[in-house]
N, C-alpha and C positions, 0 to 999 in steps of 0.2 A: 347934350352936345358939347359943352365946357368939360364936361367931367373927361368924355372920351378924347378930347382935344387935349385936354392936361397929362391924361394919360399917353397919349402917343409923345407930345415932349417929354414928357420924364423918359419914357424906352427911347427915345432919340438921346437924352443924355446919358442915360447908362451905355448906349452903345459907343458914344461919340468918348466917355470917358474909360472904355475899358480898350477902344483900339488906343488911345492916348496913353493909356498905361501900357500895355505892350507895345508899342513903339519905343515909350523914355524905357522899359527894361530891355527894347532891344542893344538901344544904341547905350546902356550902363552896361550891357554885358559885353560887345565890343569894344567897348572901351578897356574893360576888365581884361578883356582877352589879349589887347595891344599892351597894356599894363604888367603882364604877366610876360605875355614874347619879350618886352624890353626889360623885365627883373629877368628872365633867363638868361637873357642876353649879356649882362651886367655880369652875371653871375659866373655864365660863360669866359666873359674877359678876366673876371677876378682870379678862376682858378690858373686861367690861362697864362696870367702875371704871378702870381704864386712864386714858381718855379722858380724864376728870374730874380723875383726880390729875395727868395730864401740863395741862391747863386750869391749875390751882393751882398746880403748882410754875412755868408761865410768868407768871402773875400775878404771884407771887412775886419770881422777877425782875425784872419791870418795878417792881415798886414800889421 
């Protein structure tokens, strides 16, 4: 009766530890994911500032 009792919490923690683990990789991969839209986003502004800074530093030179 212990044995099978022991047994059923061990399959109680493997189950309880494998939704825990896909949970924390759910919410590491949304994270990831917001991680990634705000480096694109970054990235998005930087080329979008590009243009302007290369404008001002030829300005720059001519004067």
């Amino acid at each position: 009766m212990l044995i099978v009792h022991s047994h059923v919490q061990t399959a109680h923690f493997f189950s309880f530890y494998s939704w825990s683990n896909l949970a924390l990789s759910t919410s590491h991969l949304s994270f990831y994911m917001l991680y990634q839209k705000k480096r694109l986003l970054s990235k998005a502004t930087l080329i979008a500032f590009v243009p302007y800074v290369n404008i001002f530093h030829y300005l720059h030179l001519l004067s």
